[in-house]
C-alpha positions, 0 to 999 in steps of 0.5 A, a space after each residue: 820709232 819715236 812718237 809724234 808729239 801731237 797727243 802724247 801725254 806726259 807722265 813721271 814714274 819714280 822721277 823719271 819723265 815719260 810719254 806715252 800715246 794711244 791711237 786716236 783711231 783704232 786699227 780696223 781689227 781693232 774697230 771690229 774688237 778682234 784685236 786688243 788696244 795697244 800704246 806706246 811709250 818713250 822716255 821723255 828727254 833723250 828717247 830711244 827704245 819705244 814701249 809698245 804696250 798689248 792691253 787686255 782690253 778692246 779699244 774705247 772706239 771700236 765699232 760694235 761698242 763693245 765695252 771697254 774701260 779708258 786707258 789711264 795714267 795709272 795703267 801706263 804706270 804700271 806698264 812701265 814698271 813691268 817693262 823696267 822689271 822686264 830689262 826695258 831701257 828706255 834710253 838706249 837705241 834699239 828695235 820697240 820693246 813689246 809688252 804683252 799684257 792681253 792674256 785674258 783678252 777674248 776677241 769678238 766673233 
């Protein structure tokens, strides 16, 4: 699963090239803030495992304007630090690697 390249964004984390993409759109459950923000992230030059990363936060688009804080190359960083400490490789060939970071996230009722 590699990620389009139209929206993706690069970013270098200890010397190592990555890109990373947030849904332009958010789902319909997260437009109703029932489920959390996710992006996903690959190694820029030789992609294999994609990171699928599960925020603790609603989608910035979400419908009930509930408040929600942008994703920032700082958070995507430290995702991908956590992913690398979790035995994420991101240049092997495999199923996406999920981390699940949305412990403290409360969905909309």
């Amino acid at each position: 699963m590699a990620l389009g390249g139209k929206g993706a964004r690069r970013i270098v984390v200890d010397g190592t090239a990555y890109r990373w993409r947030l849904r332009r759109r958010p789902t319909y459950f997260q437009s109703l803030a029932w489920s959390p923000c996710t992006f996903a992230v690959e190694h820029a030059d030789t992609p294999g495992i994609t990171l699928v990363v599960t925020t603790n936060q609603a989608h910035p688009s979400n419908w009930f304007g509930r408040e929600a804080k942008p994703v920032l190359p700082s958070d995507v960083a430290q995702a991908i630090k956590a992913a690398l400490g979790e035995s994420w490789t991101p240049t092997a060939p495999g199923s996406p690697f999920h981390l699940d970071q949305s412990a403290s996230f409360t969905p909309s009722s």
